[in-house]
Structure formats: structure tokens, C-alpha cells
C-alpha atoms as one frame of an Amber mdcrd trajectory, in Angstrom:
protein
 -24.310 -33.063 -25.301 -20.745 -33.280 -24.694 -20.799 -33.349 -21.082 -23.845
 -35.070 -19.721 -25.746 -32.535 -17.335 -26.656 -33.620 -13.851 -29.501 -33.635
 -12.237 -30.633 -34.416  -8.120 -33.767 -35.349  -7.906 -35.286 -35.037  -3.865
 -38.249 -37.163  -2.670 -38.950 -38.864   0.745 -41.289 -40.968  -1.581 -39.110
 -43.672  -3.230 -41.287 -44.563  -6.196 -41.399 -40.619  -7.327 -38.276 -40.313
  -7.388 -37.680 -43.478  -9.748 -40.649 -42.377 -11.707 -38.453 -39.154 -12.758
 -35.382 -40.406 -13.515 -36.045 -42.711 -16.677 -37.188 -39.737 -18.427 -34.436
 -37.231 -17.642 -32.172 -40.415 -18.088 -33.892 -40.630 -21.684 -33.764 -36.860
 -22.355 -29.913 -37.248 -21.556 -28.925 -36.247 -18.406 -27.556 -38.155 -15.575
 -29.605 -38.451 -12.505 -29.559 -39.177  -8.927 -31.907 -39.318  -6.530 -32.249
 -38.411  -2.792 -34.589 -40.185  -0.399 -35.056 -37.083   1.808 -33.461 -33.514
   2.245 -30.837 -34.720   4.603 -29.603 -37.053   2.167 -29.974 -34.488  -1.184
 -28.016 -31.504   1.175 -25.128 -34.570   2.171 -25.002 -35.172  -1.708 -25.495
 -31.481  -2.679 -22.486 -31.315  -0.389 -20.472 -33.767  -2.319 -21.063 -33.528
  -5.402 -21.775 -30.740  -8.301 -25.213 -30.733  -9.841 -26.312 -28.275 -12.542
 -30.092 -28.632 -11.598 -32.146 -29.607  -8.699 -36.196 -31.417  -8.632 -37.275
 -31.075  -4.997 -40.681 -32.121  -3.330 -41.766 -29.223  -0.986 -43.099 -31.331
   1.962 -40.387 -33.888   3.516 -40.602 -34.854   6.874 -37.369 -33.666   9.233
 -35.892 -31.747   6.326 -37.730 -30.274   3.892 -37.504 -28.510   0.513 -37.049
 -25.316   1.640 -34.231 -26.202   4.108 -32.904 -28.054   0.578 -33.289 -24.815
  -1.505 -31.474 -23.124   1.240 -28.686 -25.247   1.032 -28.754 -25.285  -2.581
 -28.527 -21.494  -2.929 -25.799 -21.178  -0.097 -23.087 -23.804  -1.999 -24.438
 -22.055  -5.639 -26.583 -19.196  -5.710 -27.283 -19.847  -9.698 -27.914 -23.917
  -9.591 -31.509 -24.022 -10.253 -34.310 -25.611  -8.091 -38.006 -26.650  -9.505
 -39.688 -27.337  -6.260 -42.568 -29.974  -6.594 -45.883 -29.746  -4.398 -49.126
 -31.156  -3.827 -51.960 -28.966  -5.371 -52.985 -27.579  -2.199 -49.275 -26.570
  -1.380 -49.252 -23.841  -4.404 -49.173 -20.925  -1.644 -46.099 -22.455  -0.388
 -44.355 -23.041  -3.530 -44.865 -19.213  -4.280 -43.304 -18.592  -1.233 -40.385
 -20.746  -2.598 -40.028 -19.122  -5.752 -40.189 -16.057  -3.519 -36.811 -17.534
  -1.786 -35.289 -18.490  -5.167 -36.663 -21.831  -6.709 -36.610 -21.351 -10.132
 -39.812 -23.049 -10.542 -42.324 -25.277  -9.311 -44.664 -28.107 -10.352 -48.102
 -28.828  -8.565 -49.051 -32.689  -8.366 -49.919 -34.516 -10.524 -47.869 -32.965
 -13.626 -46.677 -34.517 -16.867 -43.461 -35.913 -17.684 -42.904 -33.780 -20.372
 -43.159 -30.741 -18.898 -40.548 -31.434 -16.338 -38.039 -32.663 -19.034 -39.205
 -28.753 -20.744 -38.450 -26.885 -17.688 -35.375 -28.782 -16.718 -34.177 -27.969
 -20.487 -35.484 -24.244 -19.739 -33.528 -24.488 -15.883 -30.089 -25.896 -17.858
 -30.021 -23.433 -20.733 -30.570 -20.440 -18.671 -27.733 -21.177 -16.311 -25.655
 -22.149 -19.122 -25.949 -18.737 -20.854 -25.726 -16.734 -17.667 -22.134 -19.397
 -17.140 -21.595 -17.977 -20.522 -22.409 -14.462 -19.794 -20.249 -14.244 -16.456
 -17.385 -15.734 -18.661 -16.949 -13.069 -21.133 -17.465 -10.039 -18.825 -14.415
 -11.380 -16.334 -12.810 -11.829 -20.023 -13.210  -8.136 -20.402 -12.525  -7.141
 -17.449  -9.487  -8.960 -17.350  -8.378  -7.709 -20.283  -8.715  -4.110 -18.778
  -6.833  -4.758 -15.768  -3.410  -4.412 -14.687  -3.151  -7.913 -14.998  -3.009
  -7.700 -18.799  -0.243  -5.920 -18.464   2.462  -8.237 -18.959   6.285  -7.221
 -17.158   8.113  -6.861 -14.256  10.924  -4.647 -15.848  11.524  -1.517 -14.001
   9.559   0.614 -16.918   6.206  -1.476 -16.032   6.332  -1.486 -12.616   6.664
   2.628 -12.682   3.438   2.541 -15.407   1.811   0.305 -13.210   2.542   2.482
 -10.031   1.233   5.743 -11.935  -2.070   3.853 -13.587  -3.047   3.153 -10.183
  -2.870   6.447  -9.034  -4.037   8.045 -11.766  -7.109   5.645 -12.379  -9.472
   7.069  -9.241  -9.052  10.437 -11.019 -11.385  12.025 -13.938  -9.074  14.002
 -15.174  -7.606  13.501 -18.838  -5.341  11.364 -19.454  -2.692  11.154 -22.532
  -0.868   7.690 -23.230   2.359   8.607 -25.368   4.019   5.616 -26.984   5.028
   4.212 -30.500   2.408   2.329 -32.481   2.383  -1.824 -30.823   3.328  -0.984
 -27.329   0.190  -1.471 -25.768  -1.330   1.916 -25.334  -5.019   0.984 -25.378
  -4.684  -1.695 -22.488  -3.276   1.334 -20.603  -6.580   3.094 -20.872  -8.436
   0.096 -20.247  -6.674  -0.297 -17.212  -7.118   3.240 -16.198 -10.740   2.265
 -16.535 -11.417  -0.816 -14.844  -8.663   0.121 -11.841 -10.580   3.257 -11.001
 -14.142   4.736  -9.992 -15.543   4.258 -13.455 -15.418   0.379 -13.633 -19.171
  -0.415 -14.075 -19.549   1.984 -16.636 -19.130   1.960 -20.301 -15.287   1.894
 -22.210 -15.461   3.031 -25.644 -13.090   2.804 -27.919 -12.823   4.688 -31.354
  -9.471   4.824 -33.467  -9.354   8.688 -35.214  -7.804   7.749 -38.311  -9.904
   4.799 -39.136 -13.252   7.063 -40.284 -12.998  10.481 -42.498 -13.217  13.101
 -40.435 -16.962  14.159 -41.485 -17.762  10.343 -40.497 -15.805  10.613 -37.392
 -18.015  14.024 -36.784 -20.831  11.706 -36.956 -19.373   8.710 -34.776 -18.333
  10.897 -31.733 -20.738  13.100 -31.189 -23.815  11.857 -32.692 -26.050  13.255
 -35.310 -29.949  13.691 -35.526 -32.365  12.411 -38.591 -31.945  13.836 -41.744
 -28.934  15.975 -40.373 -27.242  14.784 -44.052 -27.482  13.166 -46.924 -27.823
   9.414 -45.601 -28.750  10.098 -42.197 -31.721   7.932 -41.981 -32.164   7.732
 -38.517 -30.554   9.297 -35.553 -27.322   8.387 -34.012 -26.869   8.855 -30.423
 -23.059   9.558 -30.644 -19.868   7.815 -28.673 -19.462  10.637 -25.693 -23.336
   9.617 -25.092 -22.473   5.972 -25.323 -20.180   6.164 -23.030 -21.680   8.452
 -20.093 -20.406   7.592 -16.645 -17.653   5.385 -17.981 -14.145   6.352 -20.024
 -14.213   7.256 -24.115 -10.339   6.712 -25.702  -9.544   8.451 -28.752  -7.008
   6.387 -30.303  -4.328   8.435 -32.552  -5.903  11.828 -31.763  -2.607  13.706
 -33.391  -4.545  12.604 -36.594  -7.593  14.060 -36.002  -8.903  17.281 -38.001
  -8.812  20.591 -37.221 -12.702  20.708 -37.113 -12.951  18.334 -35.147 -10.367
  19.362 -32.165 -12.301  22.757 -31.887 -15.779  20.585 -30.935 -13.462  17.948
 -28.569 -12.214  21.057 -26.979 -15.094  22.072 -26.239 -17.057  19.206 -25.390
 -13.501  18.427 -22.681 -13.999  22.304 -21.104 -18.028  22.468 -20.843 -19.349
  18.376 -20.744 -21.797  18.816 -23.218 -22.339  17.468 -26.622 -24.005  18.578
 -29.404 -25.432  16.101 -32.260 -24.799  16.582 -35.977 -28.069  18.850 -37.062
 -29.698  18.818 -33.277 -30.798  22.415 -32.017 -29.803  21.814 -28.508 -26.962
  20.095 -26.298 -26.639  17.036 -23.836 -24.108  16.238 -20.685 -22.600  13.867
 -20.817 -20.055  12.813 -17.795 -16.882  11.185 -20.017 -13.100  10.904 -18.950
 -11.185  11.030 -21.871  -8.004   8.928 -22.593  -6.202  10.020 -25.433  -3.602
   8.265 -27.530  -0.919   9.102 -29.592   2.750   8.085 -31.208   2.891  11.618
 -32.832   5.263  14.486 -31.093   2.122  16.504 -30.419   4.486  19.526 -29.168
   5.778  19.350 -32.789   1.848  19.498 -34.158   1.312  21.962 -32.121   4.408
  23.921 -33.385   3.660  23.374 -37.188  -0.418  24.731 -36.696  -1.697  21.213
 -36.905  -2.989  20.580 -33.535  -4.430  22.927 -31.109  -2.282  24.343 -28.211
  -5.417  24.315 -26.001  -6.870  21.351 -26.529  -2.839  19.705 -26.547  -2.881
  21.836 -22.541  -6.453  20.486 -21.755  -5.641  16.500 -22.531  -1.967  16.733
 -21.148  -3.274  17.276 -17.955  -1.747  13.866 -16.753   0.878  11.718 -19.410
   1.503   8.146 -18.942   4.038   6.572 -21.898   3.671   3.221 -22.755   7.459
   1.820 -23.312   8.929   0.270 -26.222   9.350  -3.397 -26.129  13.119  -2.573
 -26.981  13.287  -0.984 -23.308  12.168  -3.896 -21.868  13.649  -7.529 -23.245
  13.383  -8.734 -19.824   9.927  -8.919 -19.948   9.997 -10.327 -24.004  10.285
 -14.366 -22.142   7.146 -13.555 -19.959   5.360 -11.664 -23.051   6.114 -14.806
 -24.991   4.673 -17.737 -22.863   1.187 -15.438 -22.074   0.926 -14.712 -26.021
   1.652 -18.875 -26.616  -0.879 -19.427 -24.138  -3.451 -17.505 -25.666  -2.419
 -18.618 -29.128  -3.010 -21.977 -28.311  -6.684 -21.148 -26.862  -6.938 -19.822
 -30.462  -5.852 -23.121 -32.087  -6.472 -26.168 -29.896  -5.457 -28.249 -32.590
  -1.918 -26.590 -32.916   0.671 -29.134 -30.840   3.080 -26.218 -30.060   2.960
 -26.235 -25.996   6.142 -24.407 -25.384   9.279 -22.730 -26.374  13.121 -23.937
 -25.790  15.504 -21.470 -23.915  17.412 -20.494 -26.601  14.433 -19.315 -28.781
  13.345 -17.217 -25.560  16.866 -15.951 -25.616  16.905 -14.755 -29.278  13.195
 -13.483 -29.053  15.170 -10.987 -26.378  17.659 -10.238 -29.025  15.254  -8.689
 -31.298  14.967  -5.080 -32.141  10.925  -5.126 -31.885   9.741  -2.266 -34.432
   6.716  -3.567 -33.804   6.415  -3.643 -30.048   4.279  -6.092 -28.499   1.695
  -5.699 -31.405   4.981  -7.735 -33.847   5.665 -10.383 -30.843   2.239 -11.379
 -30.108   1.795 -11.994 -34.325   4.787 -14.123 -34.235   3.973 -16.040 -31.946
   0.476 -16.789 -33.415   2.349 -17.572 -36.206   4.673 -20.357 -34.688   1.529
 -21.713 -33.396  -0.490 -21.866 -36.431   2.455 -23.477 -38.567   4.631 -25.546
 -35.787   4.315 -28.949 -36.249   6.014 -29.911 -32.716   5.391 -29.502 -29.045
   8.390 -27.560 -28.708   9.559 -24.319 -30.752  13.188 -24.993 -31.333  15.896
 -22.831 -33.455  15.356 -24.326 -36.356  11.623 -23.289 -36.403  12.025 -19.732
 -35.065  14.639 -18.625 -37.342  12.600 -18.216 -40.433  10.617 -15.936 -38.825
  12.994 -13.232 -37.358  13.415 -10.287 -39.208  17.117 -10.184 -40.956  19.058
  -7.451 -39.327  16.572  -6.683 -36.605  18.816  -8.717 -33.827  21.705  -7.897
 -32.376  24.216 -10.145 -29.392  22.824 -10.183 -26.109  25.530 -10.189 -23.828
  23.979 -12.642 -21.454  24.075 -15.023 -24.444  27.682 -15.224 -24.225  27.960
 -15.986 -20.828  25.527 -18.689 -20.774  27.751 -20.500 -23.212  30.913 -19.679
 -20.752  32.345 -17.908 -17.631  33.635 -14.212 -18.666  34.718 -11.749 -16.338
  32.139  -9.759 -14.275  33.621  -6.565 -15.105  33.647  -7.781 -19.487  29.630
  -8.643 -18.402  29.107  -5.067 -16.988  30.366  -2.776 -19.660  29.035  -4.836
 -22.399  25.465  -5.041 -20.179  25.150  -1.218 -20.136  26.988  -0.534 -23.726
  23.654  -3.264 -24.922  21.305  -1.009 -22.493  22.071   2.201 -24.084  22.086
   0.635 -27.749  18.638  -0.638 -26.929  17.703   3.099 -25.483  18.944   4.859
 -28.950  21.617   5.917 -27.410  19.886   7.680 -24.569  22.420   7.493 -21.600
  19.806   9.211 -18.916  17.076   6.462 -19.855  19.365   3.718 -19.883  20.859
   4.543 -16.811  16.574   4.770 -15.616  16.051   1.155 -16.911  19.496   0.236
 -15.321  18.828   1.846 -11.965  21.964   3.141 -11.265  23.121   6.977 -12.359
  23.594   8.026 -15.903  27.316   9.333 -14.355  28.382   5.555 -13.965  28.005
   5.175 -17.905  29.903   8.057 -18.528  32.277   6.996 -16.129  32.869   3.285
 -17.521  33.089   4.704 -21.245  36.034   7.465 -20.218  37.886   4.559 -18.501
  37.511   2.068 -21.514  38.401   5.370 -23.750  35.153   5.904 -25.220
């Protein structure tokens, strides 16, 4: 093992205590031993131990005073309580309290290095387990939302309000910008936390497959139907289903999501009868729905019943103040990715042009590239020289602050060429520049009638 486990063993008796550690010293671990329970809860208090051998009956302090202890400074660090045959009532009693097992005198060597092994693994795996559910939990929150630019901190503002609600939800935004970790944060930020988030993207199946996956089909329902399929909206009772790209989904199909959204039941592919299910829906789209809806290819009802509340996820081209923040999380989880990689940050000027970057990708393009520098860079620090082969030609365009870290210009020169950048970036969209900007779309207007725009 990599890291050597270690391992306390308790005993008031000197000789038992050395009798047990050549053996778990053998079997690999590291041991120390305690000549009482004052001296194991001192050491318990000192040190960190990822298993515990305790004798039951110590005079002063004994092993269940120890097992308190234990449990107080870790509730998951494992104690096998030892006792004399005729103490087995009291090592229940201990097991009742949270020993994770006990040994009655005289017992075999080997089946304390087996249950020490058995005592290690399991706290290893539940380590393990308590891991990758903060992982995903983390990955839902707010928190893995990365920006402080004025369009975040509104999103962020309306997710939180919007997350204690059931209500539908519809997350507008263009393909890369993050529109899934919106509805995982309206999930794990509201009511539904400890229940199920299920994700399904609607153009990634056929629709007759997609039939199948959402709501579930019985045996023998169709051709290849083998067994019975409980259905996403089941899967994901009490907790939050997002339908990825629903402006893609079929006709069919929007008639039985309607209905499923107005009544909160579901009926299986084949099955005679329905089931309720309790589901929020979070729906996602880049399409203009309202044009869909205009041309006959999505429903008006079901476009009223999911637009109950919209949240947009914004381009990363409305936000390059977050791109340098955005970066550095994306390099840090790169790097997690590639341990070997010796790419352990970026220079100033490489943050500077990553702003400068159109971004048709959204975040979806700048978390790739930056896996990419990481993968291929060959130094600790990502300089011009490596960068530059990566950005796409004609996709970048002169940051004015780049120009004025190089020298002093005038404040008022910095201004208009600020906001003339801000509304570039916007599409030309004066009101939502002036939105990003904070100040009043009638200052624009104002600045390009006086510099006879």
C-alpha cells in the first residue's frame, strides 16, 4: 500500500499489546500501542489513526470511555473491541454503541489481521463513497458556477430564488454556455436536493427510443422489448428530470410531455394503466422556441406550460471578465486529469488574449482548450508562444485594456473604446451592453452622437 495504514492498539496489559503488533506490523500497517485508555484517548487526540484494537476491561478508563472518544473525534474510524469470554454481553453492548467488532479471548492472530483488513477496506470505500457524492454535489451547486460579471451574479440571484420552487423551469442559452449546471444548481440549491437529477439530451435517441427512455415501456410492448423499463420521469420521482434541447423533440412526443407536465402521471410504452410521479422539469434549449412555435413545430401549450419561469445562461462573449477566473478553475481541473502534465499556470498576457477571444463555443470551447494546453505543454508556464497555435484565426479582436497596460492613454480614449468593445461583444445590442456596463443605454447613444457616430 502506498500509504501505510495506522493502527492503535489499547491494552493495560503490556505483553498483549506487543503480542499484536508484529503481526499487523507484518501484514503492513504501522502500529502503536497504548498502555491504558487514558493514554490511547491522549494519542487518539494527537494523532490520526484509521483503525482502533481496544480491550474492553481497563482499569480507570476503559474501552468504552475509548470508543466514546474514538467516535466523538471520527464517527467512521473503526473500533474492534477485545474481551474476555465471559465479557461477550458487554461487547454486544459495545457494538450496540458503535464498535465495529469485537474479539472474545483467546482469538487467533489471523483473524484479527482479517477483520482489521475487513475494518480498513470498509472505511476506505465509504472515504471513497463520501468523495464522489460531495463531487456531485459540488458540481450541482452554485459554486460550479464560475463568474463574478454582472450577468452571473443576476443568474445566480434568480437560481436561488427560483430553486425552492417546483415550478418549470426553461434555461435559454446558445449551445457551451453552461445550461445544464444551471439546472443542476436549481436542483441541489432547492427542496429537491436528496432526490434524484436526471439528465437526458432529446436529440441524442430517435424519437421512438426517446418514447421509450422517458416514459418507460412494459415487456413485450415492441419488437425488442425484452424486459420492462421503468422510464426517466419514474427514475427521477421526488427529485428534478432536465430535458436537454427540447426544441428538438417530436411532435409525438410534446403531446405525452404535455401531458405528463399538466396531470403528474406517466404512462409506460404498452402498460394499461398510469403512475405519479412527482418531477420538476428543467428544460433546455438554444432554439427561438417562439419561432417553433410560429412555424407549427413546437406546441404553444406545452412552450406556455415550461415557460412558466426563464433563466438564460449568457454567452461567454458577454462576460470576458470572468474568461481569467474560467481559465485557472478549468487548468486546475485539467491538471487533476493529467498529473503528469507540468503545466501549473498561465502568464498574464495569455489570460489577456484568452479575453480577446470571440468564444463560439462558450465555456464548452475554453474548457477544451485548456485541456488541450495541458495535455501538450511541455512547461510549467503557458506562455504566447504556446497559446497562439491554438486560437482560432479571426475569432479575436483588441481589447482595449490591452493597450493601456502597455501605456497611459487618456481616460476619456479608455471609455469610448471600453463601451464601443462592450457593444461589439453584445452584437451590437446597445440596451444589453449598457446592462453588462451598468450604466444607461442613453450614455452610449450619447458618447457615439458626440464622437459623430
Amino acid at each position: 500500500m502506498s500509504v501505510r495504514a495506522r493502527v492503535l492498539v489499547v491494552d493495560d496489559h503490556v505483553e498483549m499489546g506487543q503480542m499484536l503488533r508484529e503481526p499487523l506490523a507484518d501484514a503492513g500497517y504501522t502500529v502503536d500501542v497504548a498502555s491504558g485508555g487514558a493514554d490511547a484517548i491522549a494519542r487518539l487526540r494527537l494523532a490520526v489513526y484509521d483503525a482502533v484494537i481496544c480491550d474492553l476491561r481497563m482499569q480507570d478508563v476503559d474501552g468504552f470511555d475509548v470508543l466514546e472518544a474514538a467516535r466523538k473525534l471520527d464517527p467512521d474510524l473503526p473500533v474492534l473491541m477485545m474481551t474476555a469470554f465471559g465479557g461477550v454481553e458487554n461487547a454486544v453492548e459495545a457494538m450496540k454503541r458503535g464498535a465495529w467488532h469485537y474479539f472474545a479471548k483467546p482469538f487467533r492472530l489471523d483473524e484479527v489481521r482479517l477483520y482489521v483488513g475487513r475494518a480498513l477496506e470498509e472505511r476506505r470505500v465509504r472515504a471513497e463513497h463520501r468523495t464522489l457524492k460531495q463531487q456531485a454535489e459540488d458540481r450541482g451547486r452554485l459554486g460550479a458556477m464560475v463568474g463574478r460579471s454582472a450577468a452571473m451574479r443576476a443568474l445566480y440571484a434568480l437560481v436561488e430564488r427560483v430553486a425552492w420552487s417546483s415550478a418549470p423551469v426553461l434555461v435559454r442559452g446558445e449551445s457551451g454556455s453552461g445550461k445544464e449546471l444551471v439546472a443542476r444548481a436549481l436542483h441541489f440549491e432547492g427542496t429537491r436536493r436528496a432526490g434524484p437529477f436526471v439528465a437526458v439530451n432529446c436529440t441524442a435517441l430517435p424519437h421512438t427510443l426517446l418514447e421509450s427512455e422517458l416514459f418507460g415501456h412494459v415487456k413485450g410492448a415492441f419488437s425488442g422489448a425484452t424486459s420492462a423499463r421503468r422510464g426517466l420521469f419514474v427514475e427521477a420521482d421526488g427529485g428534478t428530470l432536465f430535458l436537454d434541447e427540447i426544441g428538438d423533440m417530436a411532435p409525438e412526443l410534446q403531446a405525452r410531455l404535455l401531458r405528463v407536465l399538466a396531470e403528474g402521471e406517466v404512462r409506460a410504452v404498452g402498460a394499461d394503466g398510469s403512475r405519479t410521479v412527482d418531477v420538476r422539469v428543467v428544460a433546455a434549449t438554444h432554439q427561438d422556441l417562439e419561432a417553433r412555435v410560429k412555424e407549427g413545430r413546437f406546441r404553444a401549450d406545452l412552450f406556455y406550460r415550461l415557460n412558466v419561469v426563464t433563466l438564460r445562461a449568457p454567452p461567454l462573449r458577454e462576460r470576458p471578465e470572468d474568461i481569467p477566473s474560467l481559465a485557472e478553475h478549468f487548468l486546475g481541473q485539467a491538471r487533476a486529469r493529467n498529473p503528469r502534465s507540468p503545466v501549473q499556470r498561465f502568464e498574464q498576457d495569455c489570460l489577456a488574449a484568452l479575453c480577446a477571444q470571440r468564444w463560439p463555443g462558450n465555456v464548452r470551447e475554453l474548457e477544451n482548450l485548456v485541456e488541450r494546453l495541458v495535455v501538450l505543454g511541455t512547461r510549467e508556464t503557458v506562455d504566447m508562444e504556446q497559446l497562439r497555435p491554438h486560437l482560432s484565426e479571426g475569432s479575436s479582436e483588441q481589447h482595449p485594456l490591452l493597450e493601456a497596460q502597455r501605456e497611459v492613454i487618456p481616460l476619456r480614449r479608455l471609455e469610448s473604446e471600453y463601451i464601443a468593445w462592450a457593444v461589439s461583444r453584445c452584437g451590437g445590442n446597445k440596451t444589453r451592453a449598457a446592462e453588462l456596463l451598468g450604466i444607461d443605454v442613453s450614455t452610449i447613444h450619447r458618447r457615439e452622437r458626440s464622437e459623430g457616430k
